[in-house]
N, C-alpha and C positions, 0 to 999 in steps of 0.2 A: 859616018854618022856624026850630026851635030853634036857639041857637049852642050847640054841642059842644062849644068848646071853651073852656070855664069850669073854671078853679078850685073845686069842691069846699067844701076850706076856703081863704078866703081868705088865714087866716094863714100857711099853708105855703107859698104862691108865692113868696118870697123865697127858703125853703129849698129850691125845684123849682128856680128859676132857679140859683142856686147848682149843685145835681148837673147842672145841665145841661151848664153850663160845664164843671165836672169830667170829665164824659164827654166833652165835645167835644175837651178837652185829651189825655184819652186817649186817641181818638181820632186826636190831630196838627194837630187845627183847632183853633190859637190865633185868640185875640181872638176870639171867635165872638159874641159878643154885640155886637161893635162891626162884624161884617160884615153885608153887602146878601146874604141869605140867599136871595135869586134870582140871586145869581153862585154859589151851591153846586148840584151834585149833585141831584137827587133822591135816590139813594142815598146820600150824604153827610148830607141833612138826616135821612131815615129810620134811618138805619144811630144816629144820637144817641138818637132817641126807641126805637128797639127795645132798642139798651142800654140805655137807663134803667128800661123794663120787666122788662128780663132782672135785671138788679142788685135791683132791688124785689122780684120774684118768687121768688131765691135770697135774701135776708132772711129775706121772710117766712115760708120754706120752715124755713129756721133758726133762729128762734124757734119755729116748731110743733116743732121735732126736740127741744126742751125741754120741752115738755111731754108727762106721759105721759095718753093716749086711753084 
């Protein structure tokens, strides 16, 4: 079985981990990088990565609204 969950471009990982943290902060789960992410949630780990889709997807939504089609 393939591993899914690979980085794309490798350069950007430093910048995903970054927003991740940012979201986790907004969120209210500090330190998140420094916790055992099996003492969180399922829905507290989910609830990170669904914002970080939603934030990417309202970007990119706003950049297209700049261009005209």
């Amino acid at each position: 079985m393939a591993n899914r969950n690979r980085t794309l471009v490798p350069e950007a990982k430093q910048g995903l981990n970054r927003f991740k943290l940012e979201i986790a902060s907004d969120l209210g789960i500090d330190n998140y990088d420094q916790l055992d992410k099996g003492n969180l949630t399922s829905r507290q780990n989910g609830s990170i990565g669904g914002e970080m889709v939603k934030r990417m997807v309202e970007d990119y939504e706003k950049k297209l609204g700049n261009y005209d089609l």
